[in-house]
C-alpha positions in Angstrom: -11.0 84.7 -42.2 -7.0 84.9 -42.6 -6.8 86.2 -46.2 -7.5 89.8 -46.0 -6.2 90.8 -49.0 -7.1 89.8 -52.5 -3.5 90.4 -53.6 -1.7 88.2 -50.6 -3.9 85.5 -50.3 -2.7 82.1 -51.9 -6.3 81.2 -52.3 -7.7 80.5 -55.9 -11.3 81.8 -54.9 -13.7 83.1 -58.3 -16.3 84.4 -55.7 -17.5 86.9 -54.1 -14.6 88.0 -50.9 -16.2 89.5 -47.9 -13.4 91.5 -45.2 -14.8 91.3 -41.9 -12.1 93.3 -40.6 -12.2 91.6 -37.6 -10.0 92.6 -34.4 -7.0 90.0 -33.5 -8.2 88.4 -30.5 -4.1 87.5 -29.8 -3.0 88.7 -26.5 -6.8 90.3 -25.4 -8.7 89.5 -22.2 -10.8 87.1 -21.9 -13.8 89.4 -22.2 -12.8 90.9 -25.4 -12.1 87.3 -27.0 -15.5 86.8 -26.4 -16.8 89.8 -28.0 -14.7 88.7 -30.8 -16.2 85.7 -30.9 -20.0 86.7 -30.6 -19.3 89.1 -33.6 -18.3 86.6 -35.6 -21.1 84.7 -34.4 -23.7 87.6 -35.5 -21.7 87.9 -38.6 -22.4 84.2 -39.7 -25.8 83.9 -38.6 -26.5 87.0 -40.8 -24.6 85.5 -43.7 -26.2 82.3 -43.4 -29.7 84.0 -43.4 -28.5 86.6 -46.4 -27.6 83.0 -48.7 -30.8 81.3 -47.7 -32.9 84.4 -48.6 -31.4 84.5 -51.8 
């Protein structure tokens, strides 16, 4: 999360970049900050379970 952009990001990263696209929670209710943050929530759990059945 925060580099987006292969080309912007400062990062020296050699793997694999995922883009979540992921909606700015800056400035949303509180409701939609936490639908935000149960995504990303889901998102990690599946990654998590995607590395370990690897």
């Amino acid at each position: 999360m925060g580099c987006s952009a292969d080309d912007v990001c400062p990062a020296g990263w050699a793997g694999e970049n995922r883009d979540w696209n992921l909606e700015d929670p800056d400035g949303k209710s509180a409701a939609d900050v936490g639908r935000i943050r149960d995504e990303i929530q889901q998102r990690v759990i599946d990654l998590v379970d995607e590395i370990e059945s690897a």
